[in-house]
C-alpha positions in Angstrom: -4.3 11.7 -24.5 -2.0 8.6 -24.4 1.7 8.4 -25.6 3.3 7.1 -28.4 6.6 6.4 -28.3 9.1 7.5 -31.0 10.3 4.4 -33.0 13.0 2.8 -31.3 16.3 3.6 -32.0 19.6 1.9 -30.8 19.7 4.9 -28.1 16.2 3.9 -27.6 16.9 0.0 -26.3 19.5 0.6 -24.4 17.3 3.4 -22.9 14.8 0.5 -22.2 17.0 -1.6 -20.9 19.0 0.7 -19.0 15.2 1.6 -17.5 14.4 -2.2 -16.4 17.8 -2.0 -15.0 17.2 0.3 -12.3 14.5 -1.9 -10.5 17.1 -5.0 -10.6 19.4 -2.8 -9.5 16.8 -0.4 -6.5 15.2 -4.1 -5.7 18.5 -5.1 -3.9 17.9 -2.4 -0.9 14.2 -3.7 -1.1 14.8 -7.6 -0.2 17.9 -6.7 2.0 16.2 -4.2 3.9 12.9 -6.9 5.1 15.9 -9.7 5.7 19.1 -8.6 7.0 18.3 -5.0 7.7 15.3 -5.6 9.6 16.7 -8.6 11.2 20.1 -6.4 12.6 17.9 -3.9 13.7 15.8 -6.0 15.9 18.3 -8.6 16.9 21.1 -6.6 17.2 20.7 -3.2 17.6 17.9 -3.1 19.9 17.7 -6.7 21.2 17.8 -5.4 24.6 14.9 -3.3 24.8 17.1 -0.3 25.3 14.6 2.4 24.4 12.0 0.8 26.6 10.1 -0.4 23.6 9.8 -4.1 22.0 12.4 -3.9 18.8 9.1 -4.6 16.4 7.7 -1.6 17.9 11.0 1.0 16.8 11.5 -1.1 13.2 7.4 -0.2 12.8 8.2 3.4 13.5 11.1 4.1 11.8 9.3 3.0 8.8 6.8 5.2 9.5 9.9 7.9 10.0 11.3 6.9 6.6 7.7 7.5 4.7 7.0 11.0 6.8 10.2 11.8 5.5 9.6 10.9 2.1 6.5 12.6 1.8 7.5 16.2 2.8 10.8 16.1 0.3 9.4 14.0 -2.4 6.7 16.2 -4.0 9.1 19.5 -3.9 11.7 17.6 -5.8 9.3 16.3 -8.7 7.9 19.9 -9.3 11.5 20.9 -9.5 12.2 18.1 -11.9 9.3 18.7 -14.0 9.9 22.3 -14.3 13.7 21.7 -14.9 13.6 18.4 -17.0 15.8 17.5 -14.4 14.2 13.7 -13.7 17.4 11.8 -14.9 19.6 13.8 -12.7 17.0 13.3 -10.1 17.0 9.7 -10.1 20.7 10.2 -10.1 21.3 11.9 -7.0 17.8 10.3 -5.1 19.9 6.7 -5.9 23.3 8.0 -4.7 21.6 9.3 -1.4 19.7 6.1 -0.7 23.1 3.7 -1.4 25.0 6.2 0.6 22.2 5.5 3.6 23.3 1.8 3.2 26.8 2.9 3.4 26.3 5.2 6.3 24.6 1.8 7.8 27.3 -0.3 6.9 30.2 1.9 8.5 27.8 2.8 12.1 28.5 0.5 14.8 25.6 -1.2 16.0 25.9 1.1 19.1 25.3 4.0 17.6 21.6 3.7 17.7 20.6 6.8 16.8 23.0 6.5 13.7 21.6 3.1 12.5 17.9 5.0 12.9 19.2 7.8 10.5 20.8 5.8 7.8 17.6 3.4 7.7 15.6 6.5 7.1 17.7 7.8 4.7 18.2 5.0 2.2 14.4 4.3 2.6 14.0 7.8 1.6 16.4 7.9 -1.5 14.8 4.7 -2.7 11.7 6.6 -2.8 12.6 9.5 -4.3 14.1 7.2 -7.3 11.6 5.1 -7.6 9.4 8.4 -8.2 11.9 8.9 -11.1 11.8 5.5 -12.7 8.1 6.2 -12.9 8.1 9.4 -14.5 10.6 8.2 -17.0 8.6 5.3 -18.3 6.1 7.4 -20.0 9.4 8.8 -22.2 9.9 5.0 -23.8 6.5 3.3 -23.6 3.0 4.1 -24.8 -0.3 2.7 -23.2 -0.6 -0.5 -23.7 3.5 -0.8 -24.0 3.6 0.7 -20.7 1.9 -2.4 -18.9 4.6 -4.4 -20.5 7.6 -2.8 -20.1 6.5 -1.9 -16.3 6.2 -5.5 -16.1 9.4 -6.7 -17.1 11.0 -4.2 -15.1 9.6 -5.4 -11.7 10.3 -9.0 -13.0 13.9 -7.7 -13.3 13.1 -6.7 -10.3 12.4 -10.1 -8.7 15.5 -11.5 -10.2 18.2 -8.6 -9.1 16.6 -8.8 -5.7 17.1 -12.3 -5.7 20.8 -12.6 -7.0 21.9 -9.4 -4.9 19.9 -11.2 -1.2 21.8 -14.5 -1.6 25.2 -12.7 -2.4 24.6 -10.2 0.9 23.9 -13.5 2.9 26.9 -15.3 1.3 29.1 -12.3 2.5 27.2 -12.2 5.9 27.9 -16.0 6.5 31.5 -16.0 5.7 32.0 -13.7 8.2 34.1 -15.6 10.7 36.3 -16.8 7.6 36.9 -12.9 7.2 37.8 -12.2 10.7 34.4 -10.4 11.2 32.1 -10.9 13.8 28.3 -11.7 13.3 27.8 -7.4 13.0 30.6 -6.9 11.0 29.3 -9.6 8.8 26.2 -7.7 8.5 27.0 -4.7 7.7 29.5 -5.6 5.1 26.9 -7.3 3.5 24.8 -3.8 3.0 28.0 -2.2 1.8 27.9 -4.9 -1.3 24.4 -4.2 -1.4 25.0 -0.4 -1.8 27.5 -1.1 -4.6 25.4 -3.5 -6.0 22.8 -0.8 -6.4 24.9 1.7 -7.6 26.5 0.0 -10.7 23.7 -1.2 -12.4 22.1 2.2 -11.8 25.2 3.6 -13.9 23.3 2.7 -17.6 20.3 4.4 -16.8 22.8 7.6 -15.8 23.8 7.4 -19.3 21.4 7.1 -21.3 19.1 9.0 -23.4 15.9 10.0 -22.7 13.4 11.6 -24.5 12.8 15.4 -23.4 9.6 16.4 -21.7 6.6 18.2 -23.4 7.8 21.2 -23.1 4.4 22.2 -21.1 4.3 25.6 -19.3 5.9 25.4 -15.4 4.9 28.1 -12.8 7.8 30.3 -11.5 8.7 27.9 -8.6 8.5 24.4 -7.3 5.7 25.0 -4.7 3.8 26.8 -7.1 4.1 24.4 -10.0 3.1 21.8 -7.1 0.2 23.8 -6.1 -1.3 24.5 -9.2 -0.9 20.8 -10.5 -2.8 19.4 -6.8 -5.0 22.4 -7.4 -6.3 21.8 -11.3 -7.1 18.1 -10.3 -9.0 19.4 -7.0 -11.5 21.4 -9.4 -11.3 18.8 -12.4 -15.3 18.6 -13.9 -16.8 15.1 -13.0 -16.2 12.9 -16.0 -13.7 14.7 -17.3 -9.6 12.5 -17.8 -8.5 15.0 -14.7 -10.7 13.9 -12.8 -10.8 10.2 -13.4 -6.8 10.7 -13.4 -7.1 12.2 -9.7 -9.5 9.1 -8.6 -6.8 6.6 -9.7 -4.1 8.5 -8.3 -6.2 8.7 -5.1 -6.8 4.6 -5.1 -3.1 3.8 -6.1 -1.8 6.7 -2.7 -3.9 3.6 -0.6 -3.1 0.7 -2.2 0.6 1.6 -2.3 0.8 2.4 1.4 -1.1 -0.6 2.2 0.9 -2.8 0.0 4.1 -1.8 1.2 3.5 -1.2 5.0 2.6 -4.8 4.6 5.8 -6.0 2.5 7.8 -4.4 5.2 5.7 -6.4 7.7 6.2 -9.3 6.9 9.6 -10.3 7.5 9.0 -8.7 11.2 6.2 -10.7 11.7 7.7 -14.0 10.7 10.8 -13.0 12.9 8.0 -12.6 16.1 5.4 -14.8 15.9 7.5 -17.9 14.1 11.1 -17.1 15.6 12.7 -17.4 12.1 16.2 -17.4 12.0 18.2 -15.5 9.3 18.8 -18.2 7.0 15.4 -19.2 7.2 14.1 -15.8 6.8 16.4 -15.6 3.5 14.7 -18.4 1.9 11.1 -17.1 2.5 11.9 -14.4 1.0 13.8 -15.9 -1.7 10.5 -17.7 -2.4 8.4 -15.0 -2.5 11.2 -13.2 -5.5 11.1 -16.5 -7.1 7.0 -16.9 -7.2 6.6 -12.8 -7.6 8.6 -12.9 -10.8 6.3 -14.5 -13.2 3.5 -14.1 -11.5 4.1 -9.7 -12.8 4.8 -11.1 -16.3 1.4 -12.7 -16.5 -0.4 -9.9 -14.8 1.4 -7.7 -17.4 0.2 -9.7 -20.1 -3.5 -9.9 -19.1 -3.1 -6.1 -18.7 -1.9 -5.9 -22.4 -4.6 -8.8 -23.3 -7.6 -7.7 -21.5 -7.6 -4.5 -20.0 -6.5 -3.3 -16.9 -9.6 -3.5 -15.0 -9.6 -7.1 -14.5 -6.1 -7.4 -13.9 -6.9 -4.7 -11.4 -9.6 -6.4 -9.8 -7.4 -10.1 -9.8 -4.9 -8.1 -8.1 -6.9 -6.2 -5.3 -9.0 -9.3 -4.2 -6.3 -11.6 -4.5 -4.3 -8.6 -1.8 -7.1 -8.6 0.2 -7.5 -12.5 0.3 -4.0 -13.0 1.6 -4.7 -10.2 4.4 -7.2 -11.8 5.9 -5.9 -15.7 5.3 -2.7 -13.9 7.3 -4.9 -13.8 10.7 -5.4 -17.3 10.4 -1.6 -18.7 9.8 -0.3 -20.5 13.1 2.5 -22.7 11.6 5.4 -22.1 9.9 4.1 -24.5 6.9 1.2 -21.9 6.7 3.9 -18.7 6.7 5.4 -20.3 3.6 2.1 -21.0 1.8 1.2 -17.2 2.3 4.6 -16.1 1.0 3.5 -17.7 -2.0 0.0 -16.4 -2.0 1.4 -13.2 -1.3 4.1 -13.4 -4.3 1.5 -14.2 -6.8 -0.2 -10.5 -6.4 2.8 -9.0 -5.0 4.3 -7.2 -8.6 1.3 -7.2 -10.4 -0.6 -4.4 -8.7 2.5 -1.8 -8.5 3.5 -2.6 -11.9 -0.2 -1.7 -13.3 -1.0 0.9 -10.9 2.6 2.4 -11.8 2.2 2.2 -15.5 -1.7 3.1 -14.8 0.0 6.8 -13.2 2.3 6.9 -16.3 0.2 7.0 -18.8 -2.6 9.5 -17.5 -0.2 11.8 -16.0 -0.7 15.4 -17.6 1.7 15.5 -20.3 4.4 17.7 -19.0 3.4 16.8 -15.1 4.8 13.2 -14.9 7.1 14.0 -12.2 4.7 16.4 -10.2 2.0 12.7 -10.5 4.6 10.7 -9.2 5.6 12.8 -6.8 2.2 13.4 -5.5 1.7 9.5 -5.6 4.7 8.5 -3.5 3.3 11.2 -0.9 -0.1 9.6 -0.7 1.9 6.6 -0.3 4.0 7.5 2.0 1.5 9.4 4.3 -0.8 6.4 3.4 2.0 3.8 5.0 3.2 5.9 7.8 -0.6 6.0 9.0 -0.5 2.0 8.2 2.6 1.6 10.1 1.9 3.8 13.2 -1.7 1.9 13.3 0.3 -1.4 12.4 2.8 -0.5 15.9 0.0 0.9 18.0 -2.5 -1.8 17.3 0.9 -4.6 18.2 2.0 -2.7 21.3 -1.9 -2.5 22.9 -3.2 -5.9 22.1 0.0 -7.7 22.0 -0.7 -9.5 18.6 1.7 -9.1 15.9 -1.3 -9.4 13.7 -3.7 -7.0 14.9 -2.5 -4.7 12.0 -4.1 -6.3 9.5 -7.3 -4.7 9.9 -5.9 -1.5 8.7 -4.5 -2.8 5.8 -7.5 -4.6 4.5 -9.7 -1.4 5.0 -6.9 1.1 3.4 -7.0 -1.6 0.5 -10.7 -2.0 -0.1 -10.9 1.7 0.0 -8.1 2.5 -2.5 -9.8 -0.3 -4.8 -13.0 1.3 -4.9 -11.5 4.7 -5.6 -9.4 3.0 -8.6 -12.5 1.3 -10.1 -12.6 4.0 -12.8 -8.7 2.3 -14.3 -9.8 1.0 -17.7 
């Protein structure tokens, strides 16, 4: 059954626009967190080797942290939103938690290890739990096709916030001797603009209106609801829309790991094997934003033109093509051509596989689906990312990892092949 949205109001744009808003506004901690996050922690923070570990190997696992994390609280919360119609206020607090992380980061000295560890996890974690929110939400403005759109526009705004909100962090982080701030101080102002950066343009979406849920029946309590969801798509009939719903949702859990356990990757592996600099490792990335942002507009629009299958299929080979042309790059020349390889399919297959969620979701269990997919994920990617860590500290090749990643995506694509 898809969804049709109701006509649109003037409280209906602004709720759509409020809604692209919070990935410009979430995609700030995203680029911040591969550049000048991951660049503190491992030039900074534990430069030294003070746990007894290379600084690649703690970044890897504190990921992996962050996403274990997420996947115990996330699906708890999403029953509880679903059974509540609580997913705005969810988004609400899950945002407030993650900028306070970057906060918590900001005002830690870089001493205080064990502190810097904590407040990474935690704004990795309310990131999550938002972005489980903006997904759910989506299927309260758009309808099926809509939904590829409007998905895609939102990680193009994405793209663009991301962009806008890295080169004003690095701005602040290079004036830092002009503010009587040393090269940490600089730093971690920068992620307290970045947390404030998130937070206001997250405000519209706190305010607007969104349509009510379906007003499906909820069991008694969170675990149960979340039970009896997991369960009714364990013992869906074959061929039946539950069970094709739970074969997509099983694909994206992969893909999504894969994806972003490589994402976060990158920017470690370009600081290892090519000894990038910060400024240099800004402008990769500001390349990638640049080349990602069109490149989800047209995978939207074949989407909306020709069906999601072939999007889909563009979107995993073209993923698993950049993998494997990564074990080949030796040069910094070659880094930046895979950025831009990599920016090409880099939007397109979350914003299909998160519209894709959106619109098969059980009506009434949106929050429940997403919540179910960002623990796939996340258990997905912390697998990835302790295999990504393992496989760098026992062969001693940053890009050992990438074996993983190739065989979690080819295995998430052949699960998703069912996506019309």
């Amino acid at each position: 059954m898809t969804h049709q949205p109701p006509p649109l109001s003037r409280h209906g744009r602004f709720a759509r626009r409020a809604w692209i808003l919070l990935d410009w506004a979430a995609s700030a901690f995203s680029t911040v967190l591969i550049t000048l996050v991951v660049a503190y922690v491992e030039n900074l923070v534990f430069a030294k080797h003070v746990w007894g570990v290379e600084a690649g190997v703690i970044w890897a696992w504190t990921l992996a942290a962050a996403m274990l994390a997420s996947a115990v609280l996330v699906p708890w919360v999403a029953a509880w939103a679903d059974r509540r119609d609580g997913h705005q206020r969810a988004l609400i607090i899950a945002t407030c938690v993650g900028a306070g992380g970057f906060l918590m980061l900001a005002a830690a000295p870089p001493q205080a290890r064990i502190a810097v560890v904590a407040a990474v996890v935690a704004a990795c974690v309310g990131f999550d739990v938002a972005q489980v929110f903006t997904g759910s939400l989506l299927r309260r403005i758009a309808g099926d096709r809509d939904a590829d759109r409007l998905s895609a526009y939102g990680f193009a705004a994405g793209y663009a916030g991301g962009a806008i909100a890295l080169v004003i962090a690095t701005a602040v982080f290079t004036a830092h001797a002009r503010l009587g701030l040393d090269e940490a101080g600089g730093v971690r102002l920068a992620f307290a603009v970045t947390a404030a950066w998130w937070l206001v343009f997250s405000v519209p979406a706190a305010v607007a209106r969104f349509d009510h849920g379906s007003g499906a029946r909820h069991a008694a309590t969170p675990g149960r609801e979340l039970g009896a969801f997991a369960s009714s798509l364990c013992r869906a009939a074959p061929g039946s829309a539950d069970r094709a719903f739970a074969a997509v949702l099983g694909g994206a859990m992969l893909a999504l790991g894969g994806v972003q356990t490589a994402i976060a990757q990158f920017s470690s592996l370009a600081l290892q094997r090519f000894d990038l600099d910060g400024p240099a490792l800004v402008r990769l990335v500001l390349l990638v934003q640049a080349v990602a942002l069109p490149g989800a507009i047209i995978v939207g629009w074949l989407s909306t033109r020709f069906g999601r299958r072939p999007a889909t299929v563009l979107c995993f080979g073209g993923w698993i093509g950049v993998l494997v042309v990564a074990w080949f790059v030796n040069s910094t020349q070659q880094l930046y051509g895979l950025a831009v390889l990599l920016a090409l399919v880099l939007g397109g297959i979350q914003s299909l596989l998160r519209a894709a969620v959106a619109v098969l979701a059980p009506p009434g269990h949106a929050g429940v689906s997403f919540g179910l997919l960002q623990v796939g994920t996340k258990l997905s990617g912390c697998a990835a990312s302790l295999a990504f860590g393992g496989l760098q500290l026992a062969t001693g090749s940053p890009q050992s990892g990438l074996l993983a990643l190739i065989a979690q995506l080819a295995v998430g694509w052949w699960l998703i092949r069912r996506l019309s």
